[in-house]
C-alpha positions in Angstrom: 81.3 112.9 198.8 82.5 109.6 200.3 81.3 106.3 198.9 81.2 103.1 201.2 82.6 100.1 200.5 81.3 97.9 203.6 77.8 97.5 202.6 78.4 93.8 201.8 80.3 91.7 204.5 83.8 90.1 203.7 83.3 86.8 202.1 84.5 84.3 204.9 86.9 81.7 203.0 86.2 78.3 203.9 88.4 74.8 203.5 85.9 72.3 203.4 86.3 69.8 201.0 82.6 69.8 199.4 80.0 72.0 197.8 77.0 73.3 199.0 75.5 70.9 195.8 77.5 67.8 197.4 75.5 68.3 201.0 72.2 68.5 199.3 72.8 65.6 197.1 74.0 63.5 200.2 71.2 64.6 202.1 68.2 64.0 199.5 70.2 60.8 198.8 69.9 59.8 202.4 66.4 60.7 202.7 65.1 59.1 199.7 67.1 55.6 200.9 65.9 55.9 204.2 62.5 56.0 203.0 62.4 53.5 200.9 64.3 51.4 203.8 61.3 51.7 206.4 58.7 51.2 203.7 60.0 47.5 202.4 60.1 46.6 206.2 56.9 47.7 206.4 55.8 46.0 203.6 57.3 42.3 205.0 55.9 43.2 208.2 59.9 43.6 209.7 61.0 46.1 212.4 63.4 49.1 210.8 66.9 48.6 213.2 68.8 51.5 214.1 72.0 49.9 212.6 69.9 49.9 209.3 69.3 53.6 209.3 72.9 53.9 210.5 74.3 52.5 207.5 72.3 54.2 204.9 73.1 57.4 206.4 76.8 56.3 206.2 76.4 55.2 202.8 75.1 58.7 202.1 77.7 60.3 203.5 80.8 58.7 201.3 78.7 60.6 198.1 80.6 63.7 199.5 83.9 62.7 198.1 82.2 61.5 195.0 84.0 64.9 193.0 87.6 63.8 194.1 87.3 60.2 194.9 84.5 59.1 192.7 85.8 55.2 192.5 87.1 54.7 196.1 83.1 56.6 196.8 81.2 53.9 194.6 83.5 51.3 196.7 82.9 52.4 200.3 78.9 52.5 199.3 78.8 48.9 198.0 80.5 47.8 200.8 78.0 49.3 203.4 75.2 48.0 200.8 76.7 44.9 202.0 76.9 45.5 205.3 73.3 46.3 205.1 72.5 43.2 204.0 74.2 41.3 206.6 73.0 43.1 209.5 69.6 42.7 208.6 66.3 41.0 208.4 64.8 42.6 205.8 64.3 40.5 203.4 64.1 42.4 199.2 66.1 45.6 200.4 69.0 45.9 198.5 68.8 47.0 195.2 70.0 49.7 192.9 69.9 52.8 195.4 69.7 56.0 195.2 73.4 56.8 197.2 74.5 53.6 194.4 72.7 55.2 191.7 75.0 58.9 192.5 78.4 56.9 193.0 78.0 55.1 189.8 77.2 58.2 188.0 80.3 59.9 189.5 82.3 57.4 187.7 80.6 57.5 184.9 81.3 61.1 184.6 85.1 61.3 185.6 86.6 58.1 184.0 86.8 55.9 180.2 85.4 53.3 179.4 88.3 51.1 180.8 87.0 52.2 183.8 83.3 52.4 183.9 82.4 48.9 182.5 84.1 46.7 185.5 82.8 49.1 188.2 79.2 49.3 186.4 79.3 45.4 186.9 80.4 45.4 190.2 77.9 47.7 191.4 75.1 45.6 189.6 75.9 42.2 191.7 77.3 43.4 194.9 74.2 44.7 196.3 72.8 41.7 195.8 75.2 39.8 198.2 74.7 38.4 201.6 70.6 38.9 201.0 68.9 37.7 204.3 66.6 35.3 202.0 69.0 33.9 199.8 72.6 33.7 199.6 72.5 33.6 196.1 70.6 36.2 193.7 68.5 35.2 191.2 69.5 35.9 187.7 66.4 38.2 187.0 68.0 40.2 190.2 71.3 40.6 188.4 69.8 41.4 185.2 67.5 44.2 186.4 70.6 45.4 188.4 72.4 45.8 185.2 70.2 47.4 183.1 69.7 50.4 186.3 73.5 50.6 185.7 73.5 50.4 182.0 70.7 53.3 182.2 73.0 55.0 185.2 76.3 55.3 182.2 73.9 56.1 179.5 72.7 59.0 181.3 76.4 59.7 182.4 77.7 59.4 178.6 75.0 61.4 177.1 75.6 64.6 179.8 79.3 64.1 179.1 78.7 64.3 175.6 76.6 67.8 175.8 79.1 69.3 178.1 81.9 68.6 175.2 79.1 70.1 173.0 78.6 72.9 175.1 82.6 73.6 175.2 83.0 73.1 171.4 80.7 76.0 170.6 81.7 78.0 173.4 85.6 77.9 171.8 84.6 78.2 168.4 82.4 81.1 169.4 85.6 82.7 171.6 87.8 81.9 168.2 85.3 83.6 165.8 85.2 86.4 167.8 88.7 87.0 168.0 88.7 86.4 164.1 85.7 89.4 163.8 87.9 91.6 166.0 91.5 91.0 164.1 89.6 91.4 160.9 87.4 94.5 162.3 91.1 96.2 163.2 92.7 95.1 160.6 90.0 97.5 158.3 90.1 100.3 160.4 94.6 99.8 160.6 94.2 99.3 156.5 92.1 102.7 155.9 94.1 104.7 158.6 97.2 103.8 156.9 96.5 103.9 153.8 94.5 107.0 153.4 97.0 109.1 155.4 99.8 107.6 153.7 98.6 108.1 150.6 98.1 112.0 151.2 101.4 112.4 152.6 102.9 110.7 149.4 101.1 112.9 147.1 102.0 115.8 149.3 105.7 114.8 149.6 105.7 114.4 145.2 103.7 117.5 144.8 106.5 119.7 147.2 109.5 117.6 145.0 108.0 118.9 141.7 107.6 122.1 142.4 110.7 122.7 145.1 112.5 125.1 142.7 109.0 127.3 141.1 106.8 127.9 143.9 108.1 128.2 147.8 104.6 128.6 149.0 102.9 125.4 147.3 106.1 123.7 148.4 105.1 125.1 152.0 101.3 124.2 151.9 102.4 120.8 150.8 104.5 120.1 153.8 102.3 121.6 156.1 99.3 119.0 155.0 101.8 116.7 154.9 102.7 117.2 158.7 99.4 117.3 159.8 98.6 114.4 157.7 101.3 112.5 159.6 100.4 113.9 163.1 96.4 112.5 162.8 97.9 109.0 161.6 99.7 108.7 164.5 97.0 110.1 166.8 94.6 108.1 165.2 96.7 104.8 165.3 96.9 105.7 169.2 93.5 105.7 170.2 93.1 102.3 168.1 95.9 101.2 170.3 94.6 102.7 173.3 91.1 100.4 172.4 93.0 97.2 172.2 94.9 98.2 175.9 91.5 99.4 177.7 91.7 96.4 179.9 95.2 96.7 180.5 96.4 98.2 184.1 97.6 101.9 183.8 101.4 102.2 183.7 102.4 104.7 186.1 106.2 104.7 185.0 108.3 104.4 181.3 108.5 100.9 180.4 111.6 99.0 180.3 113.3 97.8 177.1 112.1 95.1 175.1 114.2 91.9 175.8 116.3 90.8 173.0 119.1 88.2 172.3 121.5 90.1 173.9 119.1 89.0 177.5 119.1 85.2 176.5 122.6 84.8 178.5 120.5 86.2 181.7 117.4 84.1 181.5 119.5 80.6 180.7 121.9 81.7 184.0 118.6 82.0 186.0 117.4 78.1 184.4 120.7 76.8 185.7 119.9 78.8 189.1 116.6 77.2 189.0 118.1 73.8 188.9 118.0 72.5 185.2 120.9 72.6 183.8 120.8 74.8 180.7 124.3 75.2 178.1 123.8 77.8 176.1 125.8 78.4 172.1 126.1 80.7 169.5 127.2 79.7 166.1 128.1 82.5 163.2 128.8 85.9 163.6 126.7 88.2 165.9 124.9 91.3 164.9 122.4 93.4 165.7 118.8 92.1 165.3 115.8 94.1 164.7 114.1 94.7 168.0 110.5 92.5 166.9 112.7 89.7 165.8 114.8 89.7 169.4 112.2 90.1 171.3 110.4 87.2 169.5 113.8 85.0 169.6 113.9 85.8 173.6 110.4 85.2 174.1 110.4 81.6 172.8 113.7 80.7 174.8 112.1 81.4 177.7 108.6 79.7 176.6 110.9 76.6 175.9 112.8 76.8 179.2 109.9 77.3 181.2 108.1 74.7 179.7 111.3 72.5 180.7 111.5 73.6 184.1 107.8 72.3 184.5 107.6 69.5 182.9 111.1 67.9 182.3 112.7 68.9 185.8 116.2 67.1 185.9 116.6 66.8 182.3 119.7 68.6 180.5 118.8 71.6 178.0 120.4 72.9 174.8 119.5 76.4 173.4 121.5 77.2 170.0 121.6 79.9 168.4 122.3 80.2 165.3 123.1 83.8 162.5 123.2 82.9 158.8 122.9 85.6 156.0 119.5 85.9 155.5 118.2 84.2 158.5 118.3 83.7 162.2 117.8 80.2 163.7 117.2 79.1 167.8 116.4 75.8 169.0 115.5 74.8 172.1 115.6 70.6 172.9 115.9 68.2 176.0 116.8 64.9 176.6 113.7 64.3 178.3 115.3 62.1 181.7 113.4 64.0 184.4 109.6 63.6 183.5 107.5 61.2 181.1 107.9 61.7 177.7 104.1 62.4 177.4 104.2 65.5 179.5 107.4 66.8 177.9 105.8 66.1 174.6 103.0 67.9 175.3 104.7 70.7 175.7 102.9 72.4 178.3 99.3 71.3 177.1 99.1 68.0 179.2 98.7 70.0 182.5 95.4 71.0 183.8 95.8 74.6 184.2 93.0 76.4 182.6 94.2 79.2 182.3 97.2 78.5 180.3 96.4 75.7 178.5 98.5 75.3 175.2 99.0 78.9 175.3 102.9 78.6 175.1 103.1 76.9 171.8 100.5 78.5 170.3 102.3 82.0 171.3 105.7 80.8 169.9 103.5 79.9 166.7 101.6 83.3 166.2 105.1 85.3 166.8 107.1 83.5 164.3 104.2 83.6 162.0 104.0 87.7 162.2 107.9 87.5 161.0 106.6 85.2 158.0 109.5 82.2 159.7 108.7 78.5 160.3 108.4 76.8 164.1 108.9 73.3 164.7 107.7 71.6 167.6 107.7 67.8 168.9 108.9 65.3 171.0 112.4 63.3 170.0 112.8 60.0 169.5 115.0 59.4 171.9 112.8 61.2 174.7 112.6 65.0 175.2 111.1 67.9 173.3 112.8 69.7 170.7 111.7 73.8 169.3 113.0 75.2 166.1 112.3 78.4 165.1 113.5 80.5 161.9 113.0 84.3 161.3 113.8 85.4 158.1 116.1 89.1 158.6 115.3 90.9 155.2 115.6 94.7 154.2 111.8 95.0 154.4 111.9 93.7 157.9 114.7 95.8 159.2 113.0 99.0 157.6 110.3 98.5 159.2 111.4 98.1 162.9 113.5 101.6 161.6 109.6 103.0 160.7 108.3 101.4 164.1 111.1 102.7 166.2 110.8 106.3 164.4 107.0 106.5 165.3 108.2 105.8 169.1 
């Protein structure tokens, strides 16, 4: 049995540079101004000019840049509210309209308060200039025209204020849930272990004690003992499997985890990439457990990549460092190719949602599973400096030996 695929059509991409939302906002904007145009001429017994119309609709129009342009939009509109005025007759037409009233809001919504007080001013006295029955506005005009824009930024403030809200819960509901689910599988990873583990040690002491009386108990006890083993790891599995159902299937082996013995590769590609990367090792190498090289590797590249984004033309240094009991990299630049407050912020200052932060928080949750310290920050001399320390002791190394066993 076949099964179609073509019963909806292709979705035809489009490059225009507005919303379905923008076009019916400029449109009910330029109905609702045109309106009220034709009924104040009516009112003063004035003609409604084509020139009139003309510029409302114009006006209108500039509200579909309002998303990307929302100042130089609230501009263009006062200035054909001015415009308006000049080319007519129609004496108590300009006012706080509705194309004003959506421009204002735009910046409002998009910009601080730096920003919104001086343009909420200007758009309160500009429409009142170059009025057909008096130069000059009357200060009752300017004060009604300020309080429309004072109830314009209100409005603007308060919706800004609920969509922060609104995102506030909707993180803190995404973080609990994450906490419920690491908790839920931490349970379920705590009884698997240590119920089988517990059997196979009792097993393993009751085959010691009686390896030289019994050969049969000895051989029921290792038998449990194996199967004991063998449902762990099957069980551990399908826990995995759960936490992977989302991943793509991997239709070959995959590769070898990357360690310090890759870093030489991946700083060799930075200097290919253009940022000049020097790369040193102090003490003596050794061998590294495979979680803690692969956690080492992982923040060097984090760090350069960061770099390569955000502090293009400055000079990196990645150390590394072997002591006794500990292994040590840092990762710092000077800083000289981007401003300090994108290199300080150390990937989180671009608008990329979806990678937001997620670098340093990685580095932090890695180093944290190894029970080492990360430092992060910018220098005071401009750049961005990581530290990171994993502690290398017996229980760690025996238990990458346990991990790499169970593979």
């Amino acid at each position: 049995m076949q099964t179609r695929h073509d019963l909806a059509p292709p979705a035809v991409p489009t490059d225009t540079p507005w919303t379905r939302d923008d076009a019916l906002v400029t449109i009910g904007a330029a109905a609702v101004d045109l309106v009220g145009y034709s009924l104040s001429g009516q009112s003063d017994g004035e003609s409604v000019t084509v020139v009139g119309c003309a510029l409302i609709v114009a006006s209108a129009l500039c509200l579909l840049a309002r998303n990307r342009r929302p100042v130089l939009t609230l501009a263009a509109v006062l200035a054909l509210a001015v415009a308006l005025n000049l080319s007519t007759s129609v004496p108590h037409h300009s006012g706080f309209r509705s194309a004003l009233v959506v421009a204002l809001y735009a910046v409002a919504r998009a910009h601080a308060r730096k920003v919104i007080v001086p343009t909420a001013l200007t758009a309160a006295v500009v429409p009142l200039l170059g009025q057909p029955d008096k130069p000059v506005p009357t200060p009752w005009e300017v004060l009604g025209n300020m309080l429309a824009a004072a109830l314009v930024v209100a409005t603007a403030t308060a919706v800004n204020r609920w969509h922060e809200n609104v995102e506030t819960q909707r993180r803190l509901l995404a973080d609990r849930a994450v906490a419920d689910e690491r908790r839920r599988i931490a349970r379920e990873l705590h009884d698997i272990v240590s119920h089988h583990i517990t059997t196979m040690q009792l097993m393993a002491g009751g085959a010691r004690a009686n390896l030289a009386h019994d050969t049969d108990v000895v051989r029921d006890a290792l038998v449990t003992l194996e199967e004991s083993g063998r449902m762990a790891l099957r069980e551990m599995r399908q826990l995995l499997d759960v936490l992977r159902a989302d991943d793509e299937p991997e239709d070959a082996l995959s590769p070898p985890q990357p360690g310090t013995a890759d870093l030489g590769r991946i700083v060799a590609e930075s200097r290919l990439a253009g940022l000049p990367t020097e790369f040193t090792v102090h003490g003596q190498e050794r061998p590294l457990p495979p979680s803690v090289g692969l956690t080492v590797f992982r923040i060097v590249q984090e760090a350069l990549t960061n770099a390569r984004k955000h502090a293009e033309g400055a000079r990196v240094q990645v150390e590394l460092t072997y002591r006794q009991n500990m292994i040590v990299v840092e990762i710092h630049n000077d800083g000289t190719g981007a401003p300090q407050a994108a290199v300080a912020a150390g990937g989180r200052g671009r608008k990329d949602p979806g990678r937001t932060g997620y670098g340093l928080i990685g580095m932090r949750e890695r180093v944290a599973l190894h029970g080492g310290t990360l430092e992060t920050g910018a220098l005071d001399g401009g750049g961005f400096r990581v530290a990171a320390g994993l502690p290398l002791t017996p229980s760690t190394s025996e238990a990458d030996q346990a991990e790499e066993l169970l593979r």
